[in-house]
C-alpha beads as a LAMMPS data file, in Angstrom:
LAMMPS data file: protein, C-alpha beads

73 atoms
72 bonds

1 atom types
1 bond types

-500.0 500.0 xlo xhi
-500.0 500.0 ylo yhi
-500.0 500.0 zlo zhi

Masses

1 110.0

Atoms # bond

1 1 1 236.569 -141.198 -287.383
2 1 1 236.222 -144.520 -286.158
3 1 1 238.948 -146.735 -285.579
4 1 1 240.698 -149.566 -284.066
5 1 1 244.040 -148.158 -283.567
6 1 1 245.133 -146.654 -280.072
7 1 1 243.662 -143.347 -279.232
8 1 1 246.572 -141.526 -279.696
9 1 1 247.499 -142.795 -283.012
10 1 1 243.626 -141.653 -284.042
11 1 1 244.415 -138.506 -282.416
12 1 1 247.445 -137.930 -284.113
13 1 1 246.199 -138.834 -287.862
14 1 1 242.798 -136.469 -286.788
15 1 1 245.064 -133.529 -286.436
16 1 1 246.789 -133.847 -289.685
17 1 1 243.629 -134.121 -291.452
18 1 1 242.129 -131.097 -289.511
19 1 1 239.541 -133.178 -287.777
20 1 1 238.107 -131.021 -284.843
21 1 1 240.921 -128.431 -284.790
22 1 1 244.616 -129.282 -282.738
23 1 1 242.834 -131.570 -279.917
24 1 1 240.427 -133.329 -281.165
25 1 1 237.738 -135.162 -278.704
26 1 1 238.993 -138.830 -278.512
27 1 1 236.359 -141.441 -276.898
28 1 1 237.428 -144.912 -276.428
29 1 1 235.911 -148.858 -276.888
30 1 1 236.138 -148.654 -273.073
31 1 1 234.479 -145.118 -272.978
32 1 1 231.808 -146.266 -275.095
33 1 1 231.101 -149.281 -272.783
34 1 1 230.178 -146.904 -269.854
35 1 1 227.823 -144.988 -271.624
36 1 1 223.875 -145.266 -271.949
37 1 1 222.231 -145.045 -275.759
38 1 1 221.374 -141.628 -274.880
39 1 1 224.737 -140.608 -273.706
40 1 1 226.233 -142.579 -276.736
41 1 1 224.151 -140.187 -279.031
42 1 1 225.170 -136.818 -277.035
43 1 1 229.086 -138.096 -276.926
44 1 1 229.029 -138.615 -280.814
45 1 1 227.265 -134.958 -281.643
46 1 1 230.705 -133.957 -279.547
47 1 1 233.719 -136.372 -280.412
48 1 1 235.279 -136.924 -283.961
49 1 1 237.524 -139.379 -283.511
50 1 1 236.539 -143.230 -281.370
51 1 1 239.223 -145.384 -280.886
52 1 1 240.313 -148.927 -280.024
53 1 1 236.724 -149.671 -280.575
54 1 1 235.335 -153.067 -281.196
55 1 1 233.425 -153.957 -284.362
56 1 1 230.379 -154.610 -282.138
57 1 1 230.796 -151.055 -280.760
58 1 1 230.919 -149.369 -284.172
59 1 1 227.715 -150.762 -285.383
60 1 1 226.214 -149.533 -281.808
61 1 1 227.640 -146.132 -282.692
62 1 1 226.367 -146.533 -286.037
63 1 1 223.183 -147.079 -285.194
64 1 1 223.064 -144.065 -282.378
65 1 1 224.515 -141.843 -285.335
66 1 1 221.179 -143.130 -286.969
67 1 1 218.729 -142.878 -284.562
68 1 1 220.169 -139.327 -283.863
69 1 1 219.071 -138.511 -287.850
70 1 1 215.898 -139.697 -287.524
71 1 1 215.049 -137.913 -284.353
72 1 1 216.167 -134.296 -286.392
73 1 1 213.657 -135.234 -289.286

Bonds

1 1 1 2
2 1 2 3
3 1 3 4
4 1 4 5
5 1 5 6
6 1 6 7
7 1 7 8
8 1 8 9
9 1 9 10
10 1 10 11
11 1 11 12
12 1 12 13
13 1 13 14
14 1 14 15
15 1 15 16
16 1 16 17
17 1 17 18
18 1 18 19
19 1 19 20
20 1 20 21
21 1 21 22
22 1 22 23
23 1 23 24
24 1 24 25
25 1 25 26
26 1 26 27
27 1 27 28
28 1 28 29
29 1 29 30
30 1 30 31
31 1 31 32
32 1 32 33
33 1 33 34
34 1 34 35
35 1 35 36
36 1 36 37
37 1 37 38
38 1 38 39
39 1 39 40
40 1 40 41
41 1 41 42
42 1 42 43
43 1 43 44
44 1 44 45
45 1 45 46
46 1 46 47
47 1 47 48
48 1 48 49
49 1 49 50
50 1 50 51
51 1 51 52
52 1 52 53
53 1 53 54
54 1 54 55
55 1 55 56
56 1 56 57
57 1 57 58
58 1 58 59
59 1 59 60
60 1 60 61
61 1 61 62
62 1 62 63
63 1 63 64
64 1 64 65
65 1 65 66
66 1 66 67
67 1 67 68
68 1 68 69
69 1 69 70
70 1 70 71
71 1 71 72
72 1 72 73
């Protein structure tokens, strides 16, 4: 899930829906800005749910969710 909203509204709506069990992972707009294209791949193979992120960092994390495809094919 990617989303805007505060990380522990996203949290809160990804446990109702049963995303990633009781706690799911929650990465941040300011979490994402630390990390590498590499480590942007790895953290979304392990987070559901990104929050307060920018619409600049959800095509980036887009595009790692891509480039992650393409490198299983």
């Amino acid at each position: 899930m990617i989303t805007g909203d505060h990380a522990l509204t996203a949290a809160a709506i990804a446990q109702q829906i049963g995303l990633q069990g009781a706690a799911p992972e929650v990465l941040t707009g300011k979490d994402l800005s630390a990390l590498s294209d590499e480590q942007l791949i790895q953290a979304a193979d392990r987070a559901a749910v990104f929050a307060r992120v920018s619409p600049e960092q959800k095509l980036r994390l887009v595009e790692a969710l891509q480039a992650r495809a393409m490198s299983w094919r």
